[in-house]
C-alpha positions as CSV (number, residue, x, y, z in Angstrom):
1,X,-15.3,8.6,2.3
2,X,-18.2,8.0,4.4
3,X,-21.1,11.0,4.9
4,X,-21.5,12.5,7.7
5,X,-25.4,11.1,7.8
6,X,-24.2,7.1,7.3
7,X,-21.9,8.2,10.3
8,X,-23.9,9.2,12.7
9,X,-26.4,6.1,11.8
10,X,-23.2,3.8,12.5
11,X,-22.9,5.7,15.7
12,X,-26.1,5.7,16.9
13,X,-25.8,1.6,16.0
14,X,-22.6,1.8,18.1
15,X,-23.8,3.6,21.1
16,X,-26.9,1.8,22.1
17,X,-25.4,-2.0,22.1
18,X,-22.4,0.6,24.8
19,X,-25.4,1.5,26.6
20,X,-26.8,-2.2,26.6
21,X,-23.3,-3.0,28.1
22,X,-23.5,-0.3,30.2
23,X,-19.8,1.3,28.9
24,X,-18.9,5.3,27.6
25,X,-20.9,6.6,24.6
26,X,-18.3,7.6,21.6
27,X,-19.0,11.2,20.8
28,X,-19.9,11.8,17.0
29,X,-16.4,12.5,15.3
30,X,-15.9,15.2,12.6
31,X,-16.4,14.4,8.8
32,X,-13.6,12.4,7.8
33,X,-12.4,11.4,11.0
34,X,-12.6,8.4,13.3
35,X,-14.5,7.6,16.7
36,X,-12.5,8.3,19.5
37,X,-12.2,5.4,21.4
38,X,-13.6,3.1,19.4
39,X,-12.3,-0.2,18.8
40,X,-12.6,-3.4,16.3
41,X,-11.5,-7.0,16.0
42,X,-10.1,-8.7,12.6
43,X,-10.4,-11.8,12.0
44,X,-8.2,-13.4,9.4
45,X,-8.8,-15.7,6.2
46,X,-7.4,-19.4,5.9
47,X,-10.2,-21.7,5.2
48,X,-12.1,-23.8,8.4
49,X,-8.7,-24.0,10.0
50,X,-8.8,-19.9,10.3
51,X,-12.3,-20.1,11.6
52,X,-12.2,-22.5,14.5
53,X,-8.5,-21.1,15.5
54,X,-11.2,-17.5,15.4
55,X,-13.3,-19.5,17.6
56,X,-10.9,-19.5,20.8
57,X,-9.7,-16.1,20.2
58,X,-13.3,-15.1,20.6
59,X,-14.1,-17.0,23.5
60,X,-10.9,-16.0,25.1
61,X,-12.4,-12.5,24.3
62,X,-15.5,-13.0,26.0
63,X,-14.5,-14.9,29.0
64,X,-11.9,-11.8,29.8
65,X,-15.3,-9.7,29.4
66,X,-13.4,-7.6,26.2
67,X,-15.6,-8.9,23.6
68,X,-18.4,-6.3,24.6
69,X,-15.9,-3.3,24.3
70,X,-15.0,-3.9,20.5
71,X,-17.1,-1.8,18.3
72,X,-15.9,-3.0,14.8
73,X,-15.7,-6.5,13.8
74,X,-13.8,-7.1,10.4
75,X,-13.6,-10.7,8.5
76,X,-12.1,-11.9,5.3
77,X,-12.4,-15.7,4.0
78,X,-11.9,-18.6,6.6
79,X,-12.8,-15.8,9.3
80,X,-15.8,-14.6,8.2
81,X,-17.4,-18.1,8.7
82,X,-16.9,-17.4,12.8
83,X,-17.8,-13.4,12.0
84,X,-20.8,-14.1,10.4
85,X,-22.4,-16.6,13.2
86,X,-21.4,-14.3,15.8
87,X,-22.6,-11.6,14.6
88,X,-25.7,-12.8,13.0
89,X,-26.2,-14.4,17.2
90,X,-25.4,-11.1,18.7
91,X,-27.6,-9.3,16.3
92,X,-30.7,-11.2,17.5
93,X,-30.1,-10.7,20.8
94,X,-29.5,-14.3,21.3
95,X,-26.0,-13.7,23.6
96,X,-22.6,-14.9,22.7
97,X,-23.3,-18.3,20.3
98,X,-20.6,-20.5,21.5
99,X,-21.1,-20.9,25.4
100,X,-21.4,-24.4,27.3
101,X,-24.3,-26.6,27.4
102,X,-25.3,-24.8,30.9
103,X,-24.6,-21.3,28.9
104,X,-22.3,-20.4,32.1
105,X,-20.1,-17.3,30.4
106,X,-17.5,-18.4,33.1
107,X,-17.0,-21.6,31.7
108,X,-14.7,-22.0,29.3
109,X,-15.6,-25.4,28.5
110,X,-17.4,-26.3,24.9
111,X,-20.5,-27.5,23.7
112,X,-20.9,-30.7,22.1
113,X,-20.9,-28.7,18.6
114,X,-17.7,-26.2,19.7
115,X,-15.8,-29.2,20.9
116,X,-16.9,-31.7,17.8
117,X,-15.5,-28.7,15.5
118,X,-12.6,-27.9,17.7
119,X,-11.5,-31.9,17.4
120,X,-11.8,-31.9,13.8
121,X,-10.2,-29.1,12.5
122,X,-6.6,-31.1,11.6
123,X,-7.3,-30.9,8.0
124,X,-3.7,-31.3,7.2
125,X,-2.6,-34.4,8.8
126,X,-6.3,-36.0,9.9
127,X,-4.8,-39.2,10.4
128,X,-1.6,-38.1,11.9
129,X,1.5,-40.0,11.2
130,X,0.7,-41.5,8.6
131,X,-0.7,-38.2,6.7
132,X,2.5,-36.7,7.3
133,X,4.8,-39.8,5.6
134,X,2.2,-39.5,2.9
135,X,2.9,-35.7,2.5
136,X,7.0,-36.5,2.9
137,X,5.8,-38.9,-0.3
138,X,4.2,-36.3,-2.1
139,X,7.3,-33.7,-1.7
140,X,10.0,-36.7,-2.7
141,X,7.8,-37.4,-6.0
142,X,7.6,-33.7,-7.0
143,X,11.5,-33.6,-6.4
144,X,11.8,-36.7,-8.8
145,X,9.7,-35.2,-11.9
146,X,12.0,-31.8,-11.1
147,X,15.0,-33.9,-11.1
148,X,13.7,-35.9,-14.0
149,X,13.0,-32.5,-16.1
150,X,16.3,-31.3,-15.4
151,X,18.7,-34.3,-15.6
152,X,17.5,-35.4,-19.1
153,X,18.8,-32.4,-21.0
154,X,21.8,-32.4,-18.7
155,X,23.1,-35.6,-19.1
156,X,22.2,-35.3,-22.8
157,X,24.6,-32.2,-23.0
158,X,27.4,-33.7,-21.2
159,X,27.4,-36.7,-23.4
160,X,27.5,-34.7,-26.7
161,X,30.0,-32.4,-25.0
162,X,32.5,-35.3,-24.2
163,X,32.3,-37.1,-27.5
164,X,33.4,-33.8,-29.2
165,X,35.8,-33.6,-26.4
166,X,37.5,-36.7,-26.0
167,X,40.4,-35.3,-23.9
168,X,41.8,-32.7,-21.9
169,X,44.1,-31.2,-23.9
170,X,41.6,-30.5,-26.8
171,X,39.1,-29.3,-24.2
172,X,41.9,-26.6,-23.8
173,X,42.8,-26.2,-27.5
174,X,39.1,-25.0,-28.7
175,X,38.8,-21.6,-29.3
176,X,36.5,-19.1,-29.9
177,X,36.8,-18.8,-33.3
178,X,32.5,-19.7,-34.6
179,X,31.4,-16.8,-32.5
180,X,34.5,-14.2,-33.9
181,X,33.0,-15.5,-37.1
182,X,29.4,-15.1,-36.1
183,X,30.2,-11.7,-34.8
184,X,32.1,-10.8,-37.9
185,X,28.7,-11.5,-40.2
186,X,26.7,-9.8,-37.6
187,X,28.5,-6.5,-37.4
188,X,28.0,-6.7,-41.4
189,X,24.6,-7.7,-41.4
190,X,23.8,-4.5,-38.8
191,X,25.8,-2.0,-41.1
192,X,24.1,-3.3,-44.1
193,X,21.0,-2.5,-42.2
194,X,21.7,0.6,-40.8
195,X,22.8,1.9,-44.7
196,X,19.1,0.9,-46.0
197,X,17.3,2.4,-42.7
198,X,19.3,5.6,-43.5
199,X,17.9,5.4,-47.4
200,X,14.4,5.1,-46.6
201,X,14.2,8.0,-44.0
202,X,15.8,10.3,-46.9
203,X,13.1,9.1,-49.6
204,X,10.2,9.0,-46.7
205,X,9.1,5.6,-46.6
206,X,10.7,4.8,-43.4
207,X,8.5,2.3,-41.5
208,X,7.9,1.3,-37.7
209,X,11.4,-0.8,-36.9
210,X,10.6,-3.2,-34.1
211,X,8.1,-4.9,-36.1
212,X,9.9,-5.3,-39.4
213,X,11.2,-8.5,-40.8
214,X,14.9,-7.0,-40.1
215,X,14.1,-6.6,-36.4
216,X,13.0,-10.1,-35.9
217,X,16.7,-10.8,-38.0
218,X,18.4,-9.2,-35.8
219,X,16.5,-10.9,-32.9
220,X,17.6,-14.2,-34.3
221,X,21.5,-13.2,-34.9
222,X,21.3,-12.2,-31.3
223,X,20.7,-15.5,-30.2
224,X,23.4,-16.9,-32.5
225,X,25.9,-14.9,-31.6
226,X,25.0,-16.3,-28.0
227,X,24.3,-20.0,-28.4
228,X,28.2,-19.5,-30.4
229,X,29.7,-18.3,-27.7
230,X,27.6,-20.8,-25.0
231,X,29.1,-23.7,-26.8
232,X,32.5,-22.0,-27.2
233,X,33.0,-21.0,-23.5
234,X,32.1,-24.9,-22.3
235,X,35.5,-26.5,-23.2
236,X,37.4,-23.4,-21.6
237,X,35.2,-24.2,-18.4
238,X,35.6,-27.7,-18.4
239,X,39.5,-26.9,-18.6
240,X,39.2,-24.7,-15.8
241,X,37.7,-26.8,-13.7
242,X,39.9,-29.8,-14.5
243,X,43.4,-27.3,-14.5
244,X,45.1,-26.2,-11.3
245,X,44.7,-22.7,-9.6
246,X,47.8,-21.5,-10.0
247,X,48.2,-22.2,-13.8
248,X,45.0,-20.5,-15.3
249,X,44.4,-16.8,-16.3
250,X,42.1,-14.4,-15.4
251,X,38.6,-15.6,-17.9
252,X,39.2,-19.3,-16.2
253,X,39.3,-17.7,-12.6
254,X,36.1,-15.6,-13.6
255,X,34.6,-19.0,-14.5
256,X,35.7,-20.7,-11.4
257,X,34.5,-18.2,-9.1
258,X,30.8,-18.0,-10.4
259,X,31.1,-22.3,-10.6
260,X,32.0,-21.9,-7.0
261,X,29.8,-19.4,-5.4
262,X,27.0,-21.2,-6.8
263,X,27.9,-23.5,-4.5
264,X,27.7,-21.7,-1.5
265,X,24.4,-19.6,-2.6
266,X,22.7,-22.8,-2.9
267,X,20.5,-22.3,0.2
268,X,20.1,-18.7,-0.2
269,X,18.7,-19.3,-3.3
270,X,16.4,-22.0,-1.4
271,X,15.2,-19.5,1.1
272,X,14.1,-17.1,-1.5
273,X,12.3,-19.8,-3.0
274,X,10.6,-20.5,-0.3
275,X,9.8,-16.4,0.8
276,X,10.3,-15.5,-2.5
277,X,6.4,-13.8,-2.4
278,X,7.6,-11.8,0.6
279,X,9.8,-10.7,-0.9
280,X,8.0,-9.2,-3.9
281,X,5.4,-7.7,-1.9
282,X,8.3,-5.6,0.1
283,X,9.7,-4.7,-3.0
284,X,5.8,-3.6,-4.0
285,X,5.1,-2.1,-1.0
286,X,8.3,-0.1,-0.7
287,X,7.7,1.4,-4.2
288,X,5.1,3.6,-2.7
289,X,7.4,5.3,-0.5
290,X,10.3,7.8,-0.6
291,X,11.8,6.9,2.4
292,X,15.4,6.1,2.4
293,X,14.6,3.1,4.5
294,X,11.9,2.0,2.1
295,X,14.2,2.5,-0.7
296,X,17.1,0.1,0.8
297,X,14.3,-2.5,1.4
298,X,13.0,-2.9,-1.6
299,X,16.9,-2.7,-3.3
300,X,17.6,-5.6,-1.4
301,X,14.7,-7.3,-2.1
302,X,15.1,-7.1,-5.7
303,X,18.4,-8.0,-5.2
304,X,17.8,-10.7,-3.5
305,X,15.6,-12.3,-6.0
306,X,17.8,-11.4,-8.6
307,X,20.5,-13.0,-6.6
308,X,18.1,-16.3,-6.7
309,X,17.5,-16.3,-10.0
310,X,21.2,-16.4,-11.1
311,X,22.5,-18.9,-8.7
312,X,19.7,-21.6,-9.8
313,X,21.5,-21.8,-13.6
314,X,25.0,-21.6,-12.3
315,X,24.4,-24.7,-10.2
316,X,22.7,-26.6,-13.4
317,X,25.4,-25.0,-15.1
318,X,27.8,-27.0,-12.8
319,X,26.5,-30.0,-12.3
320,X,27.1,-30.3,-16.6
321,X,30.6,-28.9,-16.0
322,X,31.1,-31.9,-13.7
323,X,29.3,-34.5,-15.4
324,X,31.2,-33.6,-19.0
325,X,34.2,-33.4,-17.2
326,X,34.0,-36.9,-15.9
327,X,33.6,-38.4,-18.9
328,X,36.6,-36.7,-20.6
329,X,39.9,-38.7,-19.8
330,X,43.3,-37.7,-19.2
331,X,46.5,-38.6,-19.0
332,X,45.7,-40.6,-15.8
333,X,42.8,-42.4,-17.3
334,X,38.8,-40.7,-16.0
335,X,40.3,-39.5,-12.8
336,X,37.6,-36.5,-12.6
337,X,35.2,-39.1,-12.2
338,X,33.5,-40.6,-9.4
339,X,36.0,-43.6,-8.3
340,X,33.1,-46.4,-8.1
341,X,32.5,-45.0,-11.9
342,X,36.1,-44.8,-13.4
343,X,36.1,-48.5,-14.8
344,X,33.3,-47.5,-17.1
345,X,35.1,-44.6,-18.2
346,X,34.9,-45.7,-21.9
347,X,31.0,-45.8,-21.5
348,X,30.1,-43.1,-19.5
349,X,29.2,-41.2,-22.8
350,X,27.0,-43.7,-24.1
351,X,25.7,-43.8,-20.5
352,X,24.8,-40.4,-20.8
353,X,23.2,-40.1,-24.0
354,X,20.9,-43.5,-23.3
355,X,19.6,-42.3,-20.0
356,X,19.0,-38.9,-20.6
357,X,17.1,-39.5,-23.9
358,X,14.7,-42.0,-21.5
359,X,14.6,-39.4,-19.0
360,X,13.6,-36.5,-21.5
361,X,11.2,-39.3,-23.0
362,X,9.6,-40.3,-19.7
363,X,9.2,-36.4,-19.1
């Protein structure tokens, strides 16, 4: 908090460029409180772009005559390159920096330096249209490497899926018998370990669990048990997606509903990308505060990036679903595939398996 003595030296500072100006004095507030009457200007960060945009709010300011009744000038980054000349001009007596060459405050036209600056701040696009189909380049490759990243594996996992699943009906007939099995040597596994945990806590030499060798076991059968049943539940999706509405139970309607909502949450999940820091600051911000108001903004902001980060793997998740399913006939030959692709039914799993491994290689 600043003294009462630093005050009054900021005050005094304040006062006499009022009286220069010839406006109201500010009488000396209390300790801890503010000037009455006093007023500042902030000028915001963003690089050379920040500063000259700075520049015409200032000489806007001055040719109102309002720049003389702000008290306070505040800068961060790009605007304390325009905060520092002015005030560093101002200090020295030397009148507002930036006027015309016949320094007429009334003018709002620039110097040869002002305008030079103020006709070569387009940083982004300097040489216009051409800076902007480079740009649409640059956005188009990054989407290529993200699609290249992603399809690989995918197309890799589809083909394995449809050379275990040749056709529809044993798509339907697989079980989920590995993961009762893995479950079934889990559970044991855990009992076994809870009976010796229980033995060395009776004889004392119980040690700290969750970095034992038996936690990082159990770690490990976790992840079995859940790569089992990822690889289980993909023929039952496959069959859901390939079976008519009307003739599947409740599991394949569970699995057809998140498949399908995926769908539709696609471009929510491509505004929170592109907000998605706005979003975390509310949800920071809001934590501060006990209002109910607060409390609903940041639920929904976590929500909402929650929301995101779900419907991004259910559409990957499709696109596999659709892909394996293609290449999977039926009784009607590949009739889930595209129909420019159908005649190469028989090869669409070699297809997959060729280009994927070129497109994990080239990643």
């Amino acid at each position: 908090m600043i003294s009462i003595t630093q005050l009054a030296k900021e005050m005094a500072g304040i006062n006499a460029r009022r009286g220069a100006n010839g406006l109201p004095l500010l009488d000396m507030p209390s300790e801890g409180g503010s000037a009455n009457g006093a007023s500042g200007l902030a000028l915001s960060g963003g690089g050379i772009r920040s500063a000259a945009t700075c520049l015409g709010a200032v000489q806007a300011l001055q040719a109102s005559g309002k720049l003389k009744h702000l008290d306070y000038l505040s800068t961060v980054s790009g605007g304390g390159y325009l905060g520092c000349c002015l005030a560093a001009n101002m200090s020295e007596e030397r009148g507002f920096p930036f006027l015309n060459e016949a320094n007429d405050l009334n003018d709002l036209q620039d110097s040869v330096a002002v305008k030079y600056i103020r006709d070569h701040t387009n940083y982004l696009m300097p040489a216009g249209f051409s800076d902007f189909l480079a740009s649409l380049g640059v956005i188009l490759r990054g989407l290529a490497t993200s699609a290249v990243l992603v399809m690989g594996p995918l197309l890799v996992l589809a083909g394995l899926t449809a050379c275990v699943l040749k056709n529809a009906p044993a798509a339907a007939a697989v079980g989920f018998g590995l993961t009762f099995a893995v479950i079934v040597v889990f559970a044991g596994y855990l009992l076994a370990l809870a009976i010796h945990r229980s033995r060395l806590e009776v004889s004392g030499k119980s040690a700290y669990e969750f970095r034992s060798a038996a936690s990082h076991v159990t770690v490990l059968a976790i992840c079995v048990v859940a790569v089992a049943l990822t690889i289980e539940l993909q023929p039952l999706a496959i069959n859901a997606l390939r079976t008519p509405l009307e003739q599947q139970g409740l599991l394949s309607w569970m699995i057809i509903g998140g498949i399908g909502a995926s769908k539709y949450l696609a471009p929510f999940a491509g505004a929170v990308a592109a907000f998605g820091s706005w979003f975390v600051e509310v949800a920071r911000a809001t934590e501060r505060s006990r209002s109910k108001s607060s409390m609903l903004r940041s639920i929904a902001s976590r929500s909402a990036v929650w929301m995101a980060a779900v419907v991004v793997p259910l559409l990957l998740w499709r696109i596999y679903l659709i892909l394996a399913s293609a290449a999977i006939p039926d009784g009607a030959g590949y009739s889930f595939a595209v129909e420019m692709i159908r005649p190469w039914g028989d090869y669409l799993t070699v297809i997959y398996l060729i280009s994927g491994a070129i497109l994990i290689g080239l990643s």
